[in-house]
MITORTOR-944316 format. One line per field, with one value per atom (N, C-alpha, C): residue in three letters; x, y, z. Coordinates in steps of 0.02 Angstrom, whole numbers, padded with zeros to 5 digits, m for minus. Atoms other than C-alpha are relative to their C-alpha. Layout:
# MITORTOR-944316
aa: [ALA_...]
u: [X_...]
v: [Y_...]
w: [Z_...]
***
This chain:
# MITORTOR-944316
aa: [UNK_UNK_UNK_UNK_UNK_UNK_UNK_UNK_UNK_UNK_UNK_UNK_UNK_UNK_UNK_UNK_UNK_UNK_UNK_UNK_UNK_UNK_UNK_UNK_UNK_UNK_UNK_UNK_UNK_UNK_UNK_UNK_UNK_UNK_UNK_UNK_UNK_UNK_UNK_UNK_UNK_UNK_UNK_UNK_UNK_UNK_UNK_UNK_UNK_UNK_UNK_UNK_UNK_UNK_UNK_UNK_UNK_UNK_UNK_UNK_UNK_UNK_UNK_UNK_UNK_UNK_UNK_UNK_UNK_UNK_UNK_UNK_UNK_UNK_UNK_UNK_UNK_UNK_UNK_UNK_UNK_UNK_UNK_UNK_UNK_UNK_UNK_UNK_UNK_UNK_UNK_UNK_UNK_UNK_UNK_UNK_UNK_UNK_UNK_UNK_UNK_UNK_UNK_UNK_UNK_UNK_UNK_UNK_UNK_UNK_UNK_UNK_UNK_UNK_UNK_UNK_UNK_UNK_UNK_UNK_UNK_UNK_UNK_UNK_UNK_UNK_UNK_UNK_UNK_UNK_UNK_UNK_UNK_UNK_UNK_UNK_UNK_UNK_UNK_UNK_UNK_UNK_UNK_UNK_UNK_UNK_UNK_UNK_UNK_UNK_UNK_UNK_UNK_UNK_UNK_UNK_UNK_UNK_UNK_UNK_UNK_UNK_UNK_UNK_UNK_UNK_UNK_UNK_UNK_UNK_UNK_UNK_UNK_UNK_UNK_UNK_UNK_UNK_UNK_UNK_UNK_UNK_UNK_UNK_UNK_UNK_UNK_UNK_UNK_UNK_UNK_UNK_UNK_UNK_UNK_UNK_UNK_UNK_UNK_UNK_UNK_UNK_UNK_UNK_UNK_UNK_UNK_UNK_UNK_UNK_UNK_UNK_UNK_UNK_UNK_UNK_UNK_UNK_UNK_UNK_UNK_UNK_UNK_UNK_UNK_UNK_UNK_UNK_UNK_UNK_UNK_UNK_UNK_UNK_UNK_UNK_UNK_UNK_UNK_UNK_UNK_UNK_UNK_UNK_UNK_UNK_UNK_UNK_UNK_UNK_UNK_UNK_UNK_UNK_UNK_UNK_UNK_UNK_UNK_UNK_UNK_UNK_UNK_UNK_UNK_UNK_UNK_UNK_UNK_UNK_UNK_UNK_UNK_UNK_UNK_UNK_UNK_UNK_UNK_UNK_UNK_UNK_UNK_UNK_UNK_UNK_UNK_UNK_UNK_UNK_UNK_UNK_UNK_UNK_UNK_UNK_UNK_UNK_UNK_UNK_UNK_UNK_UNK_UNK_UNK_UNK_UNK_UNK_UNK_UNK_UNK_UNK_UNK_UNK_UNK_UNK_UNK_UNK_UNK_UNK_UNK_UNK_UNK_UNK_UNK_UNK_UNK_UNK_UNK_UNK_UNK_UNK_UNK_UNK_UNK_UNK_UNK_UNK_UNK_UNK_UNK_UNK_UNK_UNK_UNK_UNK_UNK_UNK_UNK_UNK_UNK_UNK_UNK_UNK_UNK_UNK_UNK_UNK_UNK_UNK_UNK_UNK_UNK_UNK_UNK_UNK_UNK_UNK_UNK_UNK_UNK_UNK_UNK_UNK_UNK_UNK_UNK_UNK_UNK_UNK_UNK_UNK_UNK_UNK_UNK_UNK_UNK_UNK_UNK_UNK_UNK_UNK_UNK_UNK_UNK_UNK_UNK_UNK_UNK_UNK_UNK_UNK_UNK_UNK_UNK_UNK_UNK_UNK_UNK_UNK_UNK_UNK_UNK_UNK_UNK_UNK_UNK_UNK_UNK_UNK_UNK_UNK_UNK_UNK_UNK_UNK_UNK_UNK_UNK_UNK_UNK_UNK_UNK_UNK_UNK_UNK_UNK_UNK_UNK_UNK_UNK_UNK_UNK_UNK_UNK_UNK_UNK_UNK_UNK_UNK_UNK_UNK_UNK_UNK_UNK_UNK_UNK_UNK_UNK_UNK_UNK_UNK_UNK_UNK_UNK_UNK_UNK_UNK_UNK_UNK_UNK_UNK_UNK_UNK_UNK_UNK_UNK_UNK_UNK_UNK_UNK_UNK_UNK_UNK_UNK_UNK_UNK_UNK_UNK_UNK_UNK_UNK_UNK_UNK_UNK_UNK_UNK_UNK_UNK_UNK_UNK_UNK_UNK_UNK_UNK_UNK_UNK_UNK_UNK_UNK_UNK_UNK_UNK_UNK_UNK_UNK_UNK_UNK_UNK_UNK_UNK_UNK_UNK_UNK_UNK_UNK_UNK_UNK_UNK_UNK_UNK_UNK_UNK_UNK_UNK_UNK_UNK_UNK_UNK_UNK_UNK_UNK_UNK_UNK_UNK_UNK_UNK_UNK_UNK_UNK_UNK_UNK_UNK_UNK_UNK_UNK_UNK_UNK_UNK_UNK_UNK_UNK_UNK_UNK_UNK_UNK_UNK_UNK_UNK_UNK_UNK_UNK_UNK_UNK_UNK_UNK_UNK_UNK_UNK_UNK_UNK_UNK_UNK_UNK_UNK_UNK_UNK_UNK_UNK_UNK_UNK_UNK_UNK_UNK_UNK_UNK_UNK_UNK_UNK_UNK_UNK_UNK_UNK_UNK_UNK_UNK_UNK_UNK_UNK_UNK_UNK_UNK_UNK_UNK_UNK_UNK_UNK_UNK_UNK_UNK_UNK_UNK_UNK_UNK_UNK_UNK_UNK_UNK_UNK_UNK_UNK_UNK_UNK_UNK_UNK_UNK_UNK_UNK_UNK_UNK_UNK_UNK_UNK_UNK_UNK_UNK_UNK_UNK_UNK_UNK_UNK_UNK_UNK_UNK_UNK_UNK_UNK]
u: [00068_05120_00001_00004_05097_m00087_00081_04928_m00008_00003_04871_m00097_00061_04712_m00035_m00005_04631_m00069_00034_04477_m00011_00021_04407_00041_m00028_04502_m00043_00071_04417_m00033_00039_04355_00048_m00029_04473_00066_m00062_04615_00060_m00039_04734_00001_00028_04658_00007_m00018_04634_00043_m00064_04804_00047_m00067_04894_m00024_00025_04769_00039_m00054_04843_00084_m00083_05021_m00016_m00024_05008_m00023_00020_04921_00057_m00035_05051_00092_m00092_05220_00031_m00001_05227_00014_m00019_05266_m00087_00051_05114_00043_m00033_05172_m00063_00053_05058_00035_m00026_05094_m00035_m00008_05014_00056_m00055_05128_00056_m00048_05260_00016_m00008_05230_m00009_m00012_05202_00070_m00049_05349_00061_m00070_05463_m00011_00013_05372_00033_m00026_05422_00076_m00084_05611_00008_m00004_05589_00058_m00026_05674_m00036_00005_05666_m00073_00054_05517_m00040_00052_05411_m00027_00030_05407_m00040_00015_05366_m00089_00058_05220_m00053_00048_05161_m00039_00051_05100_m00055_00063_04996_m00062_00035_04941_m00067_00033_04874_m00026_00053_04779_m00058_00048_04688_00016_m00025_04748_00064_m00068_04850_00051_m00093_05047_00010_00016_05081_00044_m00040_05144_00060_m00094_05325_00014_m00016_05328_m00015_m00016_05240_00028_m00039_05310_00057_m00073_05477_00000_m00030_05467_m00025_00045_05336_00058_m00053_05487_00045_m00059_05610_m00007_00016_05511_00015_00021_05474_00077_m00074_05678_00020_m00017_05682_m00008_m00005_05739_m00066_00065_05568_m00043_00044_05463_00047_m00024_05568_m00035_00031_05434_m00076_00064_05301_m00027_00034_05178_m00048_00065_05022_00008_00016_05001_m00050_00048_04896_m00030_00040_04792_00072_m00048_04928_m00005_00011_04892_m00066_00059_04777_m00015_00021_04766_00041_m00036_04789_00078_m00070_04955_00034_m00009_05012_00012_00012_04951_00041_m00055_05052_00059_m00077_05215_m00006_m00025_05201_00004_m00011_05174_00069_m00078_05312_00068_m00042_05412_00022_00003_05364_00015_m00028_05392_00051_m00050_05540_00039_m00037_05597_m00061_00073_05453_m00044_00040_05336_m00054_00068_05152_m00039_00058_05017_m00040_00056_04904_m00071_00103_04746_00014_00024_04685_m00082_00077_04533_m00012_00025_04444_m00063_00053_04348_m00046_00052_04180_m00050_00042_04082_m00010_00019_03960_00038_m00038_04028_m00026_00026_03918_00043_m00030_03983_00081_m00074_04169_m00011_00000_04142_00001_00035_04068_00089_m00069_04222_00046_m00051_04358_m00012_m00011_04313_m00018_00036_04283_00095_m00057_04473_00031_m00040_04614_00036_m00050_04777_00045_m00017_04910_00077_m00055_05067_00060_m00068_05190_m00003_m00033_05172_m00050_00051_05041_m00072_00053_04910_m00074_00067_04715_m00054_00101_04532_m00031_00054_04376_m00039_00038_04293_m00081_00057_04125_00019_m00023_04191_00032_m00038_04325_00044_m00027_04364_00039_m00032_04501_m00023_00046_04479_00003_m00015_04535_m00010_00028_04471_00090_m00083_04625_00072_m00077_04766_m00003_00022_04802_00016_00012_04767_00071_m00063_04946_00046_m00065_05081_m00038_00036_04944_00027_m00004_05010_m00051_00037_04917_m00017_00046_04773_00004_00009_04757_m00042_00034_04655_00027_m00058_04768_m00054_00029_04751_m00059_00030_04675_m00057_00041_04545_m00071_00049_04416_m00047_00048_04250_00019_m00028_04288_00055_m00070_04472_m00035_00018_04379_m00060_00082_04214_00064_m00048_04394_00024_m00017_04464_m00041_00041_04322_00004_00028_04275_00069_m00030_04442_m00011_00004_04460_m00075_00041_04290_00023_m00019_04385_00054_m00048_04518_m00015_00014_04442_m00015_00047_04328_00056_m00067_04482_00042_m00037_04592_m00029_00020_04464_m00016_m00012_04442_00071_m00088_04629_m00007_m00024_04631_m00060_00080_04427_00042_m00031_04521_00045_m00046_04679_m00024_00059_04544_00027_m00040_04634_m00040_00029_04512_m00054_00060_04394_m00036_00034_04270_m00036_00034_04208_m00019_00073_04059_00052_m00035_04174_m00043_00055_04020_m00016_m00009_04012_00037_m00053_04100_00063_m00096_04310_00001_00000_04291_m00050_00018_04148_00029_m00070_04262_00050_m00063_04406_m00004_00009_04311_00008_m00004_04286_00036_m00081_04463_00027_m00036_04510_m00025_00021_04403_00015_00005_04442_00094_m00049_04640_00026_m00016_04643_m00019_00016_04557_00055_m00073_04698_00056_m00066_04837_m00026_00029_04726_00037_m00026_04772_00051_m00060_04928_00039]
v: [00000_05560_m00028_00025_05553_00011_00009_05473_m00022_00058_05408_m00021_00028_05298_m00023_00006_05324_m00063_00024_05223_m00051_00035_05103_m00077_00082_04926_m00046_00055_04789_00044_m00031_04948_m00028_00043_04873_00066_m00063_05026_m00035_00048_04879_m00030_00022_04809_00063_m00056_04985_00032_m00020_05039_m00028_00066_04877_00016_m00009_04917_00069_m00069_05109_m00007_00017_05043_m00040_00037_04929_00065_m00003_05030_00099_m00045_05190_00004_00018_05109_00005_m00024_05164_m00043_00028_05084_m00013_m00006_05048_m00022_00007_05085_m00020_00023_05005_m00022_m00008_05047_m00068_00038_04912_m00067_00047_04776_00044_m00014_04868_00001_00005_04851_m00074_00074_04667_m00021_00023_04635_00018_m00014_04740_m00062_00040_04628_m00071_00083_04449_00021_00006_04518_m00001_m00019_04551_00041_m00060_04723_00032_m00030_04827_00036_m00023_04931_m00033_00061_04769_m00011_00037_04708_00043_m00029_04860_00010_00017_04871_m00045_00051_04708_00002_m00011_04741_00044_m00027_04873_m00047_00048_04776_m00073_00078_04587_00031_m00037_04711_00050_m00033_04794_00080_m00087_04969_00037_m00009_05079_00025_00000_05110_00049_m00066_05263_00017_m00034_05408_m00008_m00013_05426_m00080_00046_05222_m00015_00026_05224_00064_m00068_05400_m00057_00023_05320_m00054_00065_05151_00040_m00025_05247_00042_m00046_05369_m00015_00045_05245_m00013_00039_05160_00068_m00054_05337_00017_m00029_05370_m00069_00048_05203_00029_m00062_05229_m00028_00004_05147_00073_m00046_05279_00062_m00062_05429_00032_m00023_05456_m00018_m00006_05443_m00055_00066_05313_00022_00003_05278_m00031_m00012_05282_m00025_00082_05110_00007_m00003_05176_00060_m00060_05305_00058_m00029_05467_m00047_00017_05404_00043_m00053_05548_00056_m00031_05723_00038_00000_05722_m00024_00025_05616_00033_m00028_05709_00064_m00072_05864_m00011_00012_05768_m00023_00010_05698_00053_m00046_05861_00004_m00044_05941_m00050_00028_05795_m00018_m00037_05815_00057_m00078_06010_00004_m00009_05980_m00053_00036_05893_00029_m00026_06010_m00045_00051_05874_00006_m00006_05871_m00066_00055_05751_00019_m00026_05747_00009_00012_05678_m00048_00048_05585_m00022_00033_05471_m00050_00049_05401_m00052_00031_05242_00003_m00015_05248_m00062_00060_05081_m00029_00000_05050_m00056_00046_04951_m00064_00073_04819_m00036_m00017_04789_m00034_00015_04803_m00056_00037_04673_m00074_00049_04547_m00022_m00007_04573_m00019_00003_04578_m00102_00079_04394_m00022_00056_04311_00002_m00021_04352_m00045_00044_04213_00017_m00005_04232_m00039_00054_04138_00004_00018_04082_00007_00016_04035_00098_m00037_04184_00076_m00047_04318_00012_m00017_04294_m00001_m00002_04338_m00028_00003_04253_00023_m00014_04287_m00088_00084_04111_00017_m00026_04219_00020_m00007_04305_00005_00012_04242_m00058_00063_04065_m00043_00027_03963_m00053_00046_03824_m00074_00054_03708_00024_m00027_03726_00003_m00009_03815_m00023_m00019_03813_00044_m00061_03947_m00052_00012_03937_00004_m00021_04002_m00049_00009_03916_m00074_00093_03751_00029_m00010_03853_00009_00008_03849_00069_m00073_03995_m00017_m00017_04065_00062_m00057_04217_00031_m00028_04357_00010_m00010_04379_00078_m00101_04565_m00016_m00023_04506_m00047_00026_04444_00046_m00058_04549_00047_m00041_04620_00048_m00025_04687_00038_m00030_04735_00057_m00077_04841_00052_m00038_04909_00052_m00038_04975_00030_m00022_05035_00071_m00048_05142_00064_m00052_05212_00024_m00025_05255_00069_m00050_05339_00061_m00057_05464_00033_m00032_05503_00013_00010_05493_00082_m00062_05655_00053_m00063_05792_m00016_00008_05708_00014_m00021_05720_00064_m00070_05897_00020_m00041_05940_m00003_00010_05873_00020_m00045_05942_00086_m00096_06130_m00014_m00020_06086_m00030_m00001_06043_m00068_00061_05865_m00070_00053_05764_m00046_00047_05619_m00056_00062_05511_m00048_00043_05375_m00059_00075_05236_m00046_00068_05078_m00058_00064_04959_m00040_00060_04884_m00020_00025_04771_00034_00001_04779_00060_m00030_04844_00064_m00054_04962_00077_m00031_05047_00021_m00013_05047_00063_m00060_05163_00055_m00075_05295_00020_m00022_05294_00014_m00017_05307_00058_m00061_05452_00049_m00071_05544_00012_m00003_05513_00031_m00014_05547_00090_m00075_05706_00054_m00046_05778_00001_00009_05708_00039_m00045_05809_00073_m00043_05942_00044_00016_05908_00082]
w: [m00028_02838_00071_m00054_03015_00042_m00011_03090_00062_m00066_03253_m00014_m00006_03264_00093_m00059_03443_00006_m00025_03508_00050_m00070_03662_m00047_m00003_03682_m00075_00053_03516_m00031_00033_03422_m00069_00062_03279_m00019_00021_03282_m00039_00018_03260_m00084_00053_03104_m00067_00036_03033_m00022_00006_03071_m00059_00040_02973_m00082_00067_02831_m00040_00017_02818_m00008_00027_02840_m00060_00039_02696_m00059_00051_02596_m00024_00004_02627_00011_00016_02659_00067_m00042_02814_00078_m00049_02993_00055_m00062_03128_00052_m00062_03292_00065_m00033_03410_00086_m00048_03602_00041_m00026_03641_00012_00023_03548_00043_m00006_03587_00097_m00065_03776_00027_m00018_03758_m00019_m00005_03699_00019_m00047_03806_00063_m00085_03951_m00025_00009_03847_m00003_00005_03825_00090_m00073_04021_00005_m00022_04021_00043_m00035_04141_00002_00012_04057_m00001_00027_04010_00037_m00060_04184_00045_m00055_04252_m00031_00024_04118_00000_m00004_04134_00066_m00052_04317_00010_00013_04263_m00042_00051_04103_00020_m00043_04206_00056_m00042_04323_m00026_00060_04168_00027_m00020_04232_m00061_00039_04101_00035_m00022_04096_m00004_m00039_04183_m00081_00057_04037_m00010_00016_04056_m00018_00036_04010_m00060_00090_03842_m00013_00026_03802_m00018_00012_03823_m00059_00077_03718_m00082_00085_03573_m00001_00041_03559_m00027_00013_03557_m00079_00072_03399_m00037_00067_03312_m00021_00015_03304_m00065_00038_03189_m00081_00075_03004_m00029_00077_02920_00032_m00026_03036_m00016_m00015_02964_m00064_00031_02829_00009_m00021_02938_00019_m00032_03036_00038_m00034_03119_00058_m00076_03307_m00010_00000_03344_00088_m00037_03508_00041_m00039_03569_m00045_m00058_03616_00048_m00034_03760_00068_m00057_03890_m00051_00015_03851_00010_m00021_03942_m00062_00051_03817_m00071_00071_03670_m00010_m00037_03747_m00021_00001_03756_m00065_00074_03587_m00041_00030_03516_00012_m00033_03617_m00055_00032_03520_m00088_00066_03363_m00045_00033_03366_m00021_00011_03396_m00051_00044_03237_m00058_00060_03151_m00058_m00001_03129_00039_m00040_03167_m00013_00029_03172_m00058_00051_03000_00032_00007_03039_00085_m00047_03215_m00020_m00021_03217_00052_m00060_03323_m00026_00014_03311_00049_m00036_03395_m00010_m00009_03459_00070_m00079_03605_00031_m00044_03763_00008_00003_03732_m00063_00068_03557_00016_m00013_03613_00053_m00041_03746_m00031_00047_03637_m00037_00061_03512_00038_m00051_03649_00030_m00030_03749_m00050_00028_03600_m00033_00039_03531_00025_00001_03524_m00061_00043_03471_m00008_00005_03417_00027_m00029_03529_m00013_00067_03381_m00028_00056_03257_00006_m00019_03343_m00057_00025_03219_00042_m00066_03284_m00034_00040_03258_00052_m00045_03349_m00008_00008_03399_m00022_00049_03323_m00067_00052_03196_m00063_00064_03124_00034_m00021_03201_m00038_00036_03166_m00054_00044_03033_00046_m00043_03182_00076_m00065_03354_00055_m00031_03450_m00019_00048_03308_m00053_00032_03206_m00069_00071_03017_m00038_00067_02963_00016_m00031_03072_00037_m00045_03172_00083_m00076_03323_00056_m00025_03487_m00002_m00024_03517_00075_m00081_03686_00002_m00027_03758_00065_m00019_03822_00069_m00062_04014_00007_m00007_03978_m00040_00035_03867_00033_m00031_03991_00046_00015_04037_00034_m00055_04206_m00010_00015_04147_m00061_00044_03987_00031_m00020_04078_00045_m00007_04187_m00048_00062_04016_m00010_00035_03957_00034_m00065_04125_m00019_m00003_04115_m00076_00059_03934_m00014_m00009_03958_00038_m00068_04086_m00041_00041_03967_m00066_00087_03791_m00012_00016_03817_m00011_00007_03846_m00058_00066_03730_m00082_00053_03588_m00005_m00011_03636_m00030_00015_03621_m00063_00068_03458_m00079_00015_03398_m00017_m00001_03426_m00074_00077_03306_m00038_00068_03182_m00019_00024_03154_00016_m00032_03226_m00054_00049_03123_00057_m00043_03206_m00058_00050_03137_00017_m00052_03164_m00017_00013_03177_00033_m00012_03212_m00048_00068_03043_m00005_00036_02934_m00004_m00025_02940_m00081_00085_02728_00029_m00019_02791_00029_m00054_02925_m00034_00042_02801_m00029_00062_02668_00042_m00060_02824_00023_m00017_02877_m00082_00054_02696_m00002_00005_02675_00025_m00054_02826_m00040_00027_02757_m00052_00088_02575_00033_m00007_02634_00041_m00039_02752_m00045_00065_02599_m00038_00072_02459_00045_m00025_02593_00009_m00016_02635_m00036]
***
C-alpha cells in the first residue's frame, strides 16, 4: 500500500500519517523529518536544506526528491508507506511517478487535509517539542504536564525556529501557489480524497480511514 498525505503546514498530516503506519505496518516517510535530520547530521544535503528551512522558504525539488528516494529504497518501505506532506508541487508529483513506474508501483490513494489559515496558525505557534526524544504538545491543546518538559523523557520543550507566525503566514502563501495544480494532477488520476481536518485528531482519523479502506476494498 502506497499513500501520501498532502496538506498546509499544522493541518495534522503528521499525526494522521503515524496513525496509518501503525495501524498498517507500514513505514511513514515524512520529508520533513527527514530533512531535519540530514541538517543535525550536517551533511552536505541538511545544510544546504536548512538555509531554505530557517527562512520559511521550501527545499528546492531535486533535494527532497533525492533524500525521499533514498528512504523509499529501505527494506521496511518495500511493502509500501505513506508520504507525510510529500508530493508538494506538481513537479514533484511527476518525478515520483516517473519513480515509481519504474519499479511498477503507483500511488493508491492521496489525501489531502483541508483547514483554514486561521486555524493552522493558531495550531502551529502554540507547538513545542521535545529536545531529548522529539516528542510534541501544543501549550493549548495538549500541554505538557510540566511547564517546558516533556511528559515521556522530563526533556526540555522548545519551539522550532519555523514555527512562528510570520514564517508560518510565508508557508501558507506559498503552499497556496502550489497546492491548486498538484491537487489537479492527482483529481484527473481519480486518486485524490479531501478531507475536513478541522475537528478532533479521532474525528479526522475516521475520514482518512474511510477514504483508505475504500481504495484497499479496491485494491
Amino acid at each position: 500500500m502506497r499513500l501520501a498525505m498532502l496538506g498546509p503546514p499544522g493541518a495534522g498530516k503528521g499525526t494522521q500519517a503515524r496513525m496509518l503506519a501503525q495501524e498498517f505496518g507500514i513505514p511513514q516517510i515524512s520529508t520533513g523529518d527527514l530533512l531535519r535530520e540530514a541538517a543535525r547530521r550536517h551533511s552536505a544535503t541538511g545544510l544546504e536544506a536548512k538555509r531554505y528551512m530557517e527562512r520559511g522558504l521550501l527545499v528546492p525539488d531535486e533535494l527532497v526528491l533525492k533524500i525521499v528516494t533514498e528512504r523509499m529504497k529501505e527494506d521496511d518501505a518495500a511493502k509500501g508507506f505513506i508520504l507525510d506532506g510529500f508530493p508538494r508541487t506538481q513537479t514533484q508529483a511527476q518525478a515520483l511517478d516517473e519513480i515509481l513506474s519504474s519499479k511498477n508501483q503507483k500511488l493508491r490513494r492521496v489525501m489531502v487535509l483541508e483547514v483554514s489559515d486561521e486555524v493552522i496558525i493558531k495550531r502551529i505557534c502554540g507547538r513545542r517539542v521535545c529536545k531529548n526524544c522529539g516528542a510534541m504538545y501544543h501549550v493549548i491543546f495538549d500541554p505538557p504536564r510540566n511547564a517546558d518538559l516533556c511528559n515521556q523523557c522530563n526533556g526540555e520543550l522548545y519551539q522550532r525556529e519555523d514555527d512562528n507566525e510570520d514564517t508560518v503566514r510565508m508557508r501558507l502563501e506559498q503552499y497556496a501557489l502550489d497546492i491548486k495544480p498538484l491537487l489537479q494532477y492527482y483529481e484527473k488520476k481519480g486518486i485524490l480524497a479531501r478531507i475536513d481536518a478541522s475537528g478532533p485528531i479521532a474525528d479526522v482519523q475516521r475520514l482518512v480511514m474511510t477514504a483508505v479502506e475504500g481504495e484497499v476494498k479496491s485494491a
